[in-house]
Phi, psi and omega in degrees: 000152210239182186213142207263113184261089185303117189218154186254148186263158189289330178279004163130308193315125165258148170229194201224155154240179172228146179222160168289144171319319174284004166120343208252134190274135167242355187214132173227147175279158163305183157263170178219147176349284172221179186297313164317311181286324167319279148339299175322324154320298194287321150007290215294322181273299151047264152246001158294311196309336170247022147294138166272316194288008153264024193234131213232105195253146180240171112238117209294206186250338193237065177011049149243167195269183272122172169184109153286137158275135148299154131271217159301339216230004158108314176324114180274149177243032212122139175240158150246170194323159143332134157240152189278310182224160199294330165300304168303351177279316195283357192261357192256309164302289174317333187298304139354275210307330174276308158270355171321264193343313193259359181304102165300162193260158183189106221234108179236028161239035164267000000 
């Protein structure tokens, strides 16, 4: 199962990663204000995630791919990491799509 990793930015901001059973961040969040928007975020992916039409495939300036999750509202609320090819992005999206829901929160800003 994979877990939504809550961390404070050195300018105050919390943000979030989702990491994968092995360890490996597939989605990172914007910052946010305070911690409650924060959550809200990790919601937000959530239930977005399992939308397809919310997942926004890139390409990046020095051509490798990418993806933003959206929310409904257009916002994007994760991005991911850099791919060597467009399988690997898709396969970076299925990860997502698979450990989000079930994703435990693990707030390491205490």
């Amino acid at each position: 199962m994979g877990k939504f990793v809550i961390t404070k930015r050195t300018n105050g901001e919390f943000q979030f990663n989702l990491t994968a059973n092995n360890g490996q961040t597939i989605l990172s969040s914007e910052g946010y204000t305070t911690k409650p928007n924060c959550e809200k975020g990790i919601e937000s992916v959530k239930r977005n995630s399992q939308d397809d039409s919310k997942f926004d495939c890139k390409i990046a300036s020095n051509g490798k791919p990418y993806f933003n999750l959206k929310a409904t509202n257009g916002q994007i609320i994760g991005t991911s990491q850099l791919y060597e090819s467009e399988a690997s992005r898709d396969n970076g999206i299925a990860s997502v799509k698979t450990n989000a829901p079930e994703a435990i929160i693990d707030d390491r800003t205490n």
